[in-house]
C-alpha positions in Angstrom: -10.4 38.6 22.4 -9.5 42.2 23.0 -6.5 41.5 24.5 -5.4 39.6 21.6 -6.4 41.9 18.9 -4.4 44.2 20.9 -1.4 42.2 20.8 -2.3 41.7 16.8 -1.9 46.2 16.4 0.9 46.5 18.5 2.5 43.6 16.0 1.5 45.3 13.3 3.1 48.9 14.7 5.9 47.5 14.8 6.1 46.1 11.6 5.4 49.5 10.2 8.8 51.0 12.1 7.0 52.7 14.9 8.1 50.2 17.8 6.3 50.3 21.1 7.9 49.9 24.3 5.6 47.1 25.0 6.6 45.4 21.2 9.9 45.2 22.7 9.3 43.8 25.5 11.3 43.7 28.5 13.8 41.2 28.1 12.6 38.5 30.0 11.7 36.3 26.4 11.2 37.6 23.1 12.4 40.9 21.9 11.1 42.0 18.5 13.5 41.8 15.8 13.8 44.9 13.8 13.2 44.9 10.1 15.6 47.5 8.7 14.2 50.7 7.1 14.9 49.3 3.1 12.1 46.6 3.5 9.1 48.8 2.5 6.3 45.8 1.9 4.5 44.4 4.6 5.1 40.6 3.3 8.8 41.5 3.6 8.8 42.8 7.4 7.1 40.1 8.8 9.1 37.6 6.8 11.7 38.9 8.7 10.3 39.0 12.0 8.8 35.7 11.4 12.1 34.2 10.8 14.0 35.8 13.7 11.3 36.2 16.4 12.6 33.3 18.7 16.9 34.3 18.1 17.2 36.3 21.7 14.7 34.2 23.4 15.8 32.8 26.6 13.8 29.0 26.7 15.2 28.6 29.8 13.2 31.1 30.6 10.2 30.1 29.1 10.0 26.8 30.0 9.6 27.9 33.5 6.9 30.4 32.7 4.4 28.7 30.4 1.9 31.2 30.1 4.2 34.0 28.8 5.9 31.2 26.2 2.3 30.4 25.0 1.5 34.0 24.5 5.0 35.3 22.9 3.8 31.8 20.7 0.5 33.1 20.0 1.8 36.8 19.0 4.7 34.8 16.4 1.3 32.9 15.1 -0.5 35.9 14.5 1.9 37.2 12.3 2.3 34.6 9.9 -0.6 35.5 8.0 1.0 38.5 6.7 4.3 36.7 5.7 5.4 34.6 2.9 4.5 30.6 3.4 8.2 29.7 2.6 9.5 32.1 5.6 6.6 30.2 7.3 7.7 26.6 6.8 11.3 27.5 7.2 10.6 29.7 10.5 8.6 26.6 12.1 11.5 23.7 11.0 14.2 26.0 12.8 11.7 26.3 15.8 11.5 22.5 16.0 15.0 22.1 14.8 16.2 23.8 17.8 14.6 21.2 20.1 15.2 18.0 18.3 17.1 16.3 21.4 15.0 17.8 23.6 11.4 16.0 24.0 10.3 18.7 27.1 10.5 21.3 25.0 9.0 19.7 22.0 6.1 18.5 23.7 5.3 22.2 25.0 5.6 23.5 21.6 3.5 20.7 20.3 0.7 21.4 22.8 0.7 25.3 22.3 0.5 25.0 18.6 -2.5 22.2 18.8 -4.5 25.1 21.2 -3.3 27.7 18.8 -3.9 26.0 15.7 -5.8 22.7 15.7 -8.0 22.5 19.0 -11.8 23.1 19.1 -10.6 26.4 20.7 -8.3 27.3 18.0 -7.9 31.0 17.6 -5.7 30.5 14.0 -7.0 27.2 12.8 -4.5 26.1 10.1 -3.9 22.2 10.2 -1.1 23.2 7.5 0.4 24.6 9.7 -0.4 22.4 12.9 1.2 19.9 10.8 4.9 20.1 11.4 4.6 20.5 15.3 2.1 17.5 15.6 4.5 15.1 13.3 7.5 16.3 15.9 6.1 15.3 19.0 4.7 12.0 17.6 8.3 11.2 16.2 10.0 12.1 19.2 11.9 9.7 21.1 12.3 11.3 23.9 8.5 12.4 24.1 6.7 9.6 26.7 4.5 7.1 24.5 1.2 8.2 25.6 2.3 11.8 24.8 3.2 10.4 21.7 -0.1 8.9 20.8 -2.6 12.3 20.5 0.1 13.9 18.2 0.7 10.7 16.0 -3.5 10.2 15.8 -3.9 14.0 14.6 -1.1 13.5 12.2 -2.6 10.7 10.8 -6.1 12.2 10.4 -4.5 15.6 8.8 -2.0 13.8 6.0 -5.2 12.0 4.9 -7.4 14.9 5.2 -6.0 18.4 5.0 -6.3 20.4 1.8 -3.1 19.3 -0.5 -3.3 15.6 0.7 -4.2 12.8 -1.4 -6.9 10.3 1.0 -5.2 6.9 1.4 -7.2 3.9 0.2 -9.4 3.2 3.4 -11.7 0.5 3.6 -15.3 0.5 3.0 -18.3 -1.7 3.4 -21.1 -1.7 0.8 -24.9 -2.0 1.9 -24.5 -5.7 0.8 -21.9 -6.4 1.9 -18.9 -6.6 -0.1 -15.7 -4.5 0.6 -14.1 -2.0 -1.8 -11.5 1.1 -0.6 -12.1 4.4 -1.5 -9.2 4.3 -4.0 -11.4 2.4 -6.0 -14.0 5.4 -6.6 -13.6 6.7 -10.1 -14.9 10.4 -11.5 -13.7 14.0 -12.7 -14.2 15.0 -9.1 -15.6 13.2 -6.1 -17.3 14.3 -3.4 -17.4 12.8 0.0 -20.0 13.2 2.0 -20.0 11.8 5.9 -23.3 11.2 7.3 -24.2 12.0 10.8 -27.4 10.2 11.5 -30.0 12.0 13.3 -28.4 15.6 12.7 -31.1 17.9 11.0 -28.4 19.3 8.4 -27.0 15.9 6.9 -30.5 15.6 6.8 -31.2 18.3 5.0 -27.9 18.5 2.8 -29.1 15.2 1.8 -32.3 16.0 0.6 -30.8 19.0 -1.1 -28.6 17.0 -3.2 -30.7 14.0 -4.3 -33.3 16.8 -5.5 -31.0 19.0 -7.3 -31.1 19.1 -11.2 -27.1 20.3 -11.7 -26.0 17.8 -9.4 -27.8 14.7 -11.6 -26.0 15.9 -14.7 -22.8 15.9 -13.4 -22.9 12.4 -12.0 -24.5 11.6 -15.5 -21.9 12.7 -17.6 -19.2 10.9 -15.0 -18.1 14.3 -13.9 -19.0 13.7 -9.9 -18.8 10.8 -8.0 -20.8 11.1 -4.7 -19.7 8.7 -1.8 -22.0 8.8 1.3 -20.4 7.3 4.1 -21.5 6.2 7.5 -18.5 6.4 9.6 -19.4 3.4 11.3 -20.3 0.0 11.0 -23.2 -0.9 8.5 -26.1 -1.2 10.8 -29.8 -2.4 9.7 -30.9 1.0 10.2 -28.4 2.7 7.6 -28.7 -0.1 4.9 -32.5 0.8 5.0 -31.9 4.9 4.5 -29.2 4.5 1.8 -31.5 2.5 0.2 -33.7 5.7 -0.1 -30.7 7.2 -1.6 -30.1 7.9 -5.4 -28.9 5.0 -7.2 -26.1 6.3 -8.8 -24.7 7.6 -5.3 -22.0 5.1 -3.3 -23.2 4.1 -0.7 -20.6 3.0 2.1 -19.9 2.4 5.4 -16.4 3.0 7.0 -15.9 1.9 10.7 -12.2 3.5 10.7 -13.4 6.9 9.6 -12.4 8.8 12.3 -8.8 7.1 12.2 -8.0 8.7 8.6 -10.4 11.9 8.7 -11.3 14.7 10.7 -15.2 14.3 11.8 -14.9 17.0 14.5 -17.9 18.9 12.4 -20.9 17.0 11.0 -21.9 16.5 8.4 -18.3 16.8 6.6 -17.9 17.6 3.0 -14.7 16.5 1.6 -14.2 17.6 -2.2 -11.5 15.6 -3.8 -10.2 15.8 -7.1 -10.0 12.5 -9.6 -6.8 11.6 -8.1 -8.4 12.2 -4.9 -6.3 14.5 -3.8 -8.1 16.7 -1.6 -9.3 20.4 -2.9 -11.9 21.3 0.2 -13.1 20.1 3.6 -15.4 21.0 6.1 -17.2 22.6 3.3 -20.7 24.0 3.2 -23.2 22.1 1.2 -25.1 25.6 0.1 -21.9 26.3 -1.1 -21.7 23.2 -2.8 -24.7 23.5 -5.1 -24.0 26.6 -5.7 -20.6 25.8 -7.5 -22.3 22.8 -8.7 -24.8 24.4 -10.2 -21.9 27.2 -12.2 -19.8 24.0 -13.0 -23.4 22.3 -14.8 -23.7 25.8 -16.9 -20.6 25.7 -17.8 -20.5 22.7 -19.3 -23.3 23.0 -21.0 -22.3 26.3 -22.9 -18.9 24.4 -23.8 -21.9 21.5 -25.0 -23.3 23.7 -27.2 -20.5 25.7 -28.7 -19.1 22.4 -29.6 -22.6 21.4 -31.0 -22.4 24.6 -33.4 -19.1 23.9 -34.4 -19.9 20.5 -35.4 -23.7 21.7 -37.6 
């Protein structure tokens, strides 16, 4: 960690028009683009170093030296942050664009970006921008199939479930039985919450929810849906605890889950808005209540301002 906050200041030296001899390193791969002296903000600096960092690399070079690729990677990641997403976007498609005949060199830019950005290990997590790498190696043709297949299933799971993205219909099976798809759940907002059976918070968020006051009235007035899923098949043992459940909650299960969402962290909180596209994942159910409970106010105050205007 402290070598990598290291590499972070010496970034951000540069940036600033003091460049280390280190920042420029020694030739052998990347060599630190130089913003010239009339770009003042920071946003504009690392725009430009974003979008020329790779121009005097030597792949060659880095292909045979993986760990210095991955870390000259790593240093080009860490800057992002700092730099506008449109220089972003654009900087990773002329990465990838440079390798498009080239499934080697695809494949090692996939895997370094899913450590960077998408791993358990991730040191940037960004499945935005995770995105682009993972649906380039899945695509490629010249990427072996089974190389293919890890990129192609994260790819999947991230257009359904990333922030931005609207959930695809999936299937679902009721406690009784009968089939519906997750397109078919209606409300201002809906909230998708994936059970982990067992786990002491799902417990506990669930408990916290069913007793909360704000929570009722929104799913009264049809302004939250609540869709508590069992990624998994509908066993005995789940009918009998979503029976214990509020009625007005949906009760679910989803055996393909995991194919369309990411369930990495349990329980999962996916908030979605009445198009279903998504607004928040992995969220935090004390978080949750929280702006449940503001949204509940609000509405009310609205309620009664309207109620004075109408007396």
């Amino acid at each position: 960690m402290r070598k990598r906050l290291f590499y972070i200041f010496l970034s951000l030296v540069g940036l600033l028009g003091v460049m280390p001899a280190m920042a420029q390193n020694d030739g052998k791969l990347v060599s630190y683009p130089m913003p010239p002296d009339s770009m003042a903000s920071l946003q504009a600096r690392c725009d430009y170093i974003v979008s020329r960092y790779w121009e005097r690399c030597k792949f060659d070079y880095a292909m045979l030296h993986p760990d210095k690729f991955n870390a000259a990677f790593g240093e080009w990641l860490s800057i992002m942050p700092h730099a506008s997403a449109d220089s972003v976007h654009a900087a990773v498609d002329n990465l990838l664009a440079r390798f498009k005949k080239k499934g080697p060199e695809t494949l090692a830019i996939a895997r370094m970006a899913r450590e960077w950005l998408h791993s358990d290990t991730a040191e940037m997590h960004s499945d935005e921008l995770y995105m682009p790498f993972a649906l380039a190696a899945s695509t490629h043709k010249k990427i072996k199939k089974e190389d293919r297949a890890l990129f192609a299933a994260d790819y999947k799971r991230l257009s359904s479930s990333s922030i931005g993205q609207t959930v695809p219909p999936v299937e679902m099976i009721l406690p009784d039985g009968r089939r519906m798809n997750l397109g078919e759940i209606k409300g201002a907002s809906v909230l998708l919450f994936f059970d982990a059976p067992g786990n002491v918070d799902s417990s506990v968020a669930r408990i916290r929810l069913q007793t909360n006051p704000d929570v009722r009235d929104l799913i009264d007035r049809g302004e939250l849906a609540i869709l508590f899923v069992n990624p998994g098949e509908p066993t005995e043992e789940w009918k009998a605890e979503s029976a214990k459940l509020p009625e007005k909650w949906i009760k679910a299960a989803m055996p393909d889950a995991g194919d369309y969402f990411d369930l990495r962290v349990m329980p999962q909180f996916m908030y979605l808005n009445e198009k279903h596209k998504v607004l928040g994942n992995n969220m935090d159910y004390v978080y949750l209540i929280n702006a449940f409970e503001v949204a509940n106010k609000l509405q009310k105050v609205k309620q009664q301002r309207k109620n004075n205007t109408n007396e």
